[in-house]
C-alpha positions in Angstrom: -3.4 23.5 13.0 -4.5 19.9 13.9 -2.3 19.0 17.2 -3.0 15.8 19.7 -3.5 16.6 23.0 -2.4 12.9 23.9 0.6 10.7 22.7 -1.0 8.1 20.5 0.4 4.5 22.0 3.0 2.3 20.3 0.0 -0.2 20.1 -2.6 1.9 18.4 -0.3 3.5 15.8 1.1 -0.8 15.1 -2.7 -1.5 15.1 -3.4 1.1 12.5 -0.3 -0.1 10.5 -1.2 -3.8 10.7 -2.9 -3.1 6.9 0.8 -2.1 4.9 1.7 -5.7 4.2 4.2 -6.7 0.9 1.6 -9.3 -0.9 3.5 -12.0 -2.8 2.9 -11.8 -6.7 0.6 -13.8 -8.7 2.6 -16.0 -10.6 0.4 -18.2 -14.1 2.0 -21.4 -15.2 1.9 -21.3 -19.3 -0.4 -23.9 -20.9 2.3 -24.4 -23.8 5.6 -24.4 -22.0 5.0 -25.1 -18.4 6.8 -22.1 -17.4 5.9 -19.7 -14.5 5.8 -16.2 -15.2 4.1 -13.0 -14.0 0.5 -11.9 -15.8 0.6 -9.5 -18.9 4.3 -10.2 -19.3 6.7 -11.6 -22.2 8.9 -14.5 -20.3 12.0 -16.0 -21.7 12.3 -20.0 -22.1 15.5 -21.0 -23.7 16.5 -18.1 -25.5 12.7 -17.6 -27.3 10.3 -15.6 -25.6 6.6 -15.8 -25.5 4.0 -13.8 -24.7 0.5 -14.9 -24.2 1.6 -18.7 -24.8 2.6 -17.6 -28.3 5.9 -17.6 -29.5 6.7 -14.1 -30.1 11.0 -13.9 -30.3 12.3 -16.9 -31.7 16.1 -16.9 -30.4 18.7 -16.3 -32.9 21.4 -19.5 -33.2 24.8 -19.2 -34.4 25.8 -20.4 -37.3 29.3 -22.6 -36.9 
């Protein structure tokens, strides 16, 4: 079995990790309601949610 015959240094093994970083995600801004929302994703916008810039739930409203 593979075994090191020398400690590997706090630096190289930081060094090597240096590549595992948390990217922030890609946010669109929809051309028919102006809201930000993640890629390939239904969002919300005042109860009625869209998908694709299309209305695709309108929100139900209570009847008084």
């Amino acid at each position: 079995m593979a075994h090191p015959k020398r400690k590997q240094s706090k630096t190289r093994r930081d060094k090597r990790r240096t590549h595992y970083k948390i990217e922030a995600p890609n946010v669109n801004t929809c051309k028919t309601t102006g809201e930000a929302h993640l890629p390939h994703r239904a969002y919300e916008v005042d109860g009625d949610v869209y998908y694709n810039g299309k209305l695709f739930i309108k929100a139900e409203t209570e009847a008084e």
